[in-house]
N, C-alpha and C positions, 0 to 999 in steps of 0.2 A: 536354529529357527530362522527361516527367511521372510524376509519384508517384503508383500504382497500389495500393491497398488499405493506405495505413498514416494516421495520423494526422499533424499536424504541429504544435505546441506551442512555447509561449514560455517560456522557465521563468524563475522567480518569479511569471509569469501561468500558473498552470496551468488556470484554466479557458477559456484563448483556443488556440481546435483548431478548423481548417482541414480542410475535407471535399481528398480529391483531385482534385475537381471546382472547387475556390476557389484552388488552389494548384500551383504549378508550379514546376519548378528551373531553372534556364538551362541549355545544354546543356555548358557546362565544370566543371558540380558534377562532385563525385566522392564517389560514396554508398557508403557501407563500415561493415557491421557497424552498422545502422541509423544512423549519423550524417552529418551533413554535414562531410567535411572541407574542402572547398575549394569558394570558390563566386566565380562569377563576379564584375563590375563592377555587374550590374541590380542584386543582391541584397549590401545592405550590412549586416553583422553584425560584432560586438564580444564578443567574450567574456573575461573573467577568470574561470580557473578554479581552486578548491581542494579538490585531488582529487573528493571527488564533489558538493561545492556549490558553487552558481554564484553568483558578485555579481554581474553584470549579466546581462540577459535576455540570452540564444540563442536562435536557431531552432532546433529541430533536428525530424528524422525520428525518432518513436519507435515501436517494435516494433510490426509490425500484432498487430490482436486478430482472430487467425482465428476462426470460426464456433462457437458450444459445440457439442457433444455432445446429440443429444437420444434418444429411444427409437427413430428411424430410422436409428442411425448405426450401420457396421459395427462390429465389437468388435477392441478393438487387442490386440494379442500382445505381454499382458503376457510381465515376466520373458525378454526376449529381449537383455540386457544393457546396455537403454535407462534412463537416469534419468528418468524423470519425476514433475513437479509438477501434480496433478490440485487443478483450483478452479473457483471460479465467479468470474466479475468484480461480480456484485455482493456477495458475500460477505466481510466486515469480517474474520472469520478465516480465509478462503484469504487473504487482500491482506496479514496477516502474513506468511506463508512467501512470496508472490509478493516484496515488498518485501525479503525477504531474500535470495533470489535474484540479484533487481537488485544491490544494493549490492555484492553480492561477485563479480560480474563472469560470472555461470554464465549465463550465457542460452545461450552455445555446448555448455553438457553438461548443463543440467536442462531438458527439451522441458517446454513449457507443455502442460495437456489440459485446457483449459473442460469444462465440465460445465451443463449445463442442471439446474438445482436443481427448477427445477418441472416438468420431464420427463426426468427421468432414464434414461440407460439403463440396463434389465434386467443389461447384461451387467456395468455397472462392481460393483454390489454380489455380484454369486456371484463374479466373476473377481480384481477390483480390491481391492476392501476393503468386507468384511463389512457393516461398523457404516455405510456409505451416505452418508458427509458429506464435504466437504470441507473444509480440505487435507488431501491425502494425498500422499504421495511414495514412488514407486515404485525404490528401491534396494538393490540388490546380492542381489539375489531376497527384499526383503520389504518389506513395504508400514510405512510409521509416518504414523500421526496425529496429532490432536488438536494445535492451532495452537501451542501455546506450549512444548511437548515438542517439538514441527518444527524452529522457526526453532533451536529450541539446536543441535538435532543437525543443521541445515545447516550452523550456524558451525561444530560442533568437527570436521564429517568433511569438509567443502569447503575448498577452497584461495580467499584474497580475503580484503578487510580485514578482520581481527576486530570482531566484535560483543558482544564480552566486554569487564567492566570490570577493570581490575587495580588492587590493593591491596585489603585488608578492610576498609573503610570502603564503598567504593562496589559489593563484593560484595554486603554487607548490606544496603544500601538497593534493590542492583537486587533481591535476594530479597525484599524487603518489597513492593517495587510489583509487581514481576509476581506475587505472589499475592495482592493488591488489586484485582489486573485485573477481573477478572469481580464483583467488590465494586462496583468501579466503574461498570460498564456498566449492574447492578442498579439501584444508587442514582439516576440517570441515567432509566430508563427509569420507576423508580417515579412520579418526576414529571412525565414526561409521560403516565403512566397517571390519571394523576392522585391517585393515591393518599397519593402524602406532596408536598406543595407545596416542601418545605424541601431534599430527600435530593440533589437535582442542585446547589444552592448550595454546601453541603457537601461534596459530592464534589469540584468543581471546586475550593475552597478548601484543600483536602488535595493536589491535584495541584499549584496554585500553592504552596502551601508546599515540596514535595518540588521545586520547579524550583529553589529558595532554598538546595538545600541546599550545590550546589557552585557556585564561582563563576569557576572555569575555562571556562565555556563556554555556550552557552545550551538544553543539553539535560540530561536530569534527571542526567546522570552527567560534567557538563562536555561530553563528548565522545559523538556518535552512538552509541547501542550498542541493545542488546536490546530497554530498557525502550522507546525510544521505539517501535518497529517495532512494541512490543506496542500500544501505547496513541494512535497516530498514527489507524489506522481507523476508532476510535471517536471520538474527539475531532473527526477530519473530520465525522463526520454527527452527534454531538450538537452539536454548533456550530452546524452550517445548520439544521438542524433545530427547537432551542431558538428559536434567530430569527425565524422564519417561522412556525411556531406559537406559539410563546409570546411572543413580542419579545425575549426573554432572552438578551441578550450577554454569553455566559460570559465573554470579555474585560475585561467591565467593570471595573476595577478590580483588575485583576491583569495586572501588567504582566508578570511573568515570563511567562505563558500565553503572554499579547500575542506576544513575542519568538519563542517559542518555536515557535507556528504560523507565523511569518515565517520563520523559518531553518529550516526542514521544507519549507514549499515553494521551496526552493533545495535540495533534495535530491532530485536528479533519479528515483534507484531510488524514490522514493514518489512523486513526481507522475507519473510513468509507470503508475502504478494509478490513479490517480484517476478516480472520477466526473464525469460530470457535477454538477454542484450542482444544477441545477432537475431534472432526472432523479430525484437522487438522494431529494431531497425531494416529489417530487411521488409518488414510489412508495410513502415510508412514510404519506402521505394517504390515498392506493389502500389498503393494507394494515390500515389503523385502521378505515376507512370498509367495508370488506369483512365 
């Protein structure tokens, strides 16, 4: 049985992806709800799982990425008691609400709708949502945006693991990072605008601190929750990014970082977004260079 339009990935390795044309299953798999449950004798896998992170590599089938949306595409009938989550895949703030999605097991009730950001269709901003960006998520006849108002109101009105932290200590810290966020991405982009040489050292050393603060576990709140899903997209592409341009291994020297980008990609709902890495970086060259 061959695999027809989906990807296929190693997790922990997430950037090792198998075209359908490299890759094939024996004919005793048994594909269900994009995974491999059962696979023949040709094909040897091992996995140990906890709940949504993995310690050892899997193969598995993960969600194809159907076609974006561009200004030739028919117009979907909104408001017809469909949920869906409209994004771009290369966009750092659709890949919040997308990564929220994953996590909490909605792929069967929240329809994915790409979107061509540099061809948009006409129809999504009169019909869809006004203000023309994404994410957007189309529920219970109304539309909500802007990325980090989303992923909340997926947690509190979707059923699936909570992405909330409990107690007021780790309340107060996730409200201090996610309204850093966009501080962050600033300080970040300032130096590779070149503008302040110093603002992305800084930044990253504010984030290793905040890894420091709980020691339950290796995400900023012990345990997977908001802050990372806010902060996971960015930190993907300033990392490769910093590196390749500047040589600058944010890791350097911060071990909590270190950890913390290792146990993230063992999180299968966020390597399920991911980019390519040479894609990823060879776009924001194109874009500087433009």
């Amino acid at each position: 049985m061959s695999v027809v339009g989906v990807k296929v990935s190693v997790c922990l390795y997430p950037s090792v992806a198998l075209s359908s044309r490299d890759f094939s299953l024996p004919s005793s798999s048994l594909y269900h709800d994009r995974k491999i449950l059962r696979l023949g004798s040709s094909v040897r896998v091992r996995c140990k799982s906890n709940g949504k992170r993995r310690t050892e590599p899997v193969l598995a089938v993960i969600e194809s990425r159907v076609p974006e949306l561009d200004s030739s595409s028919e117009p979907i009938q909104v408001f017809d008691g469909s949920t869906r989550l409209y994004i771009s895949y290369t966009c750092p703030f659709a890949q919040r609400a997308w990564i929220t999605r994953n996590y909490k097991g909605l792929q069967n009730k929240i329809e994915l709708v790409p979107i061509d950001l540099k061809n948009r269709p006409a129809w999504y901003k009169e019909k869809v949502y006004t203000a023309n960006k994404v994410p957007a998520l189309e529920h219970n006849n109304r539309v909500i945006g802007e990325s980090l108002d989303l992923i909340k109101y997926i947690d509190t009105n979707f059923q699936g693991p909570s992405l909330t932290p409990e107690g007021l200590e780790k309340q107060a810290l996730a409200d201090e990072l996610l309204s850093y966020a966009d501080s962050f991405s600033k300080a970040v982009r300032s130096t590779l605008n070149g503008d302040d040489n110093n603002s992305a050292e800084t930044a990253f050393d504010y984030i290793e601190q905040a890894l420091s603060k709980f020691n339950e576990g290796p995400f900023f709140l012990s345990q997977f929750s908001l802050v990372d899903v806010a902060y996971v997209p960015f930190i993907e592409r300033f990392h490769l990014i910093l590196k390749d341009v500047m040589n600058m291994d944010v890791t350097s020297g911060r071990p909590n970082l270190a950890l913390w980008i290792q146990e993230m990609n063992k999180i299968e709902a966020y390597t399920e977004t991911r980019q390519d890495p040479q894609e990823l970086v060879e776009r924001y060259k194109k874009r500087v260079q433009a």
